[in-house]
N, C-alpha and C positions, 0 to 999 in steps of 0.2 A: 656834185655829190657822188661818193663814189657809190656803185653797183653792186650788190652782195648777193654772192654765191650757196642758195639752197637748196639742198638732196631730201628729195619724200625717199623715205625706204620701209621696203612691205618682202614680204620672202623672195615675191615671183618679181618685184618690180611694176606690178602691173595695175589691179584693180583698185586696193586698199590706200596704195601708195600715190595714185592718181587724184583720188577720193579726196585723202586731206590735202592736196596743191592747190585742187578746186578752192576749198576753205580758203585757204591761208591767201590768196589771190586775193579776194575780197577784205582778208583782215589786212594785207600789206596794201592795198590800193585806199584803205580807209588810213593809215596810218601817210602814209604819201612815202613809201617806200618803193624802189624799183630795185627789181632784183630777177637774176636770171635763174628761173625754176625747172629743174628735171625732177621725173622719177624713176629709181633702180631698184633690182635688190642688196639684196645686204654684202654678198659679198663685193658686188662691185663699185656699193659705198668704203668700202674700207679700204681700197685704192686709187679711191678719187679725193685729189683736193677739193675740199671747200670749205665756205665760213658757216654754214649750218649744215646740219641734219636734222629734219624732222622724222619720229617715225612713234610706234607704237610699243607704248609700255612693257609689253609681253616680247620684248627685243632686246630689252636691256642686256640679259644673261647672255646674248650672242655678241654683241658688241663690247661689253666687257672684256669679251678673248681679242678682240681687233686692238693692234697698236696705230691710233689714229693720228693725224698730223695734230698738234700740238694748239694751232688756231683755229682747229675744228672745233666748234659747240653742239653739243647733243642733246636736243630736246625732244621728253619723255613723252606722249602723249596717251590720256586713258582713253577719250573718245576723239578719233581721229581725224573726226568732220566738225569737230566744235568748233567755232569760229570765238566762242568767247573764251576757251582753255589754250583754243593760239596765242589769244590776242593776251592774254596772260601771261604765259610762257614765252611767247616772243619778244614783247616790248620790252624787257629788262636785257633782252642776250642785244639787242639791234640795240640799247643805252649804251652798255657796255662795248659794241664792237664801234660808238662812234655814229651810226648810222642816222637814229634819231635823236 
């Protein structure tokens, strides 16, 4: 099974962005997903490869000006720590990248 690459991104990189990885650990380990998780800020998401990005709805308008790699998927999130709005928003993008 191959290993998929996901970015939490939060302004500073630091708290919010940490926050929902905690989550999303839990919704990927109940899904039987393995996947190698960091988290940055924003600009240093938009010069990194990867197959996700998770981050917070109020980012959109910033990442909108980023030209991101093409196999990157960008998932919107309202509440950051929801493990049932991951598991939502995630399982459809890990169908489509093949994953699950």
């Amino acid at each position: 099974m191959k290993k998929i690459n996901i970015l939490f991104v939060c302004g500073a990189g630091l708290g919010s962005s940490f926050a929902a990885q905690m989550s999303a650990e839990d919704v990927l380990n109940k899904l039987g997903v393995e996947a190698n998780l960091d988290h940055v800020d924003i600009s240093t998401a938009a010069s990194v490869k990867t197959d996700i990005i998770i981050t917070a709805e109020n980012f959109r308008s910033q990442f909108e000006k980023y030209s991101l790699d093409s196999g990157t998927s960008i998932i919107y999130l309202k509440n950051i720590v929801s493990k049932v709005e991951i598991e939502e928003k995630l399982t459809p993008v890990l169908q489509e990248k093949g994953i699950i």
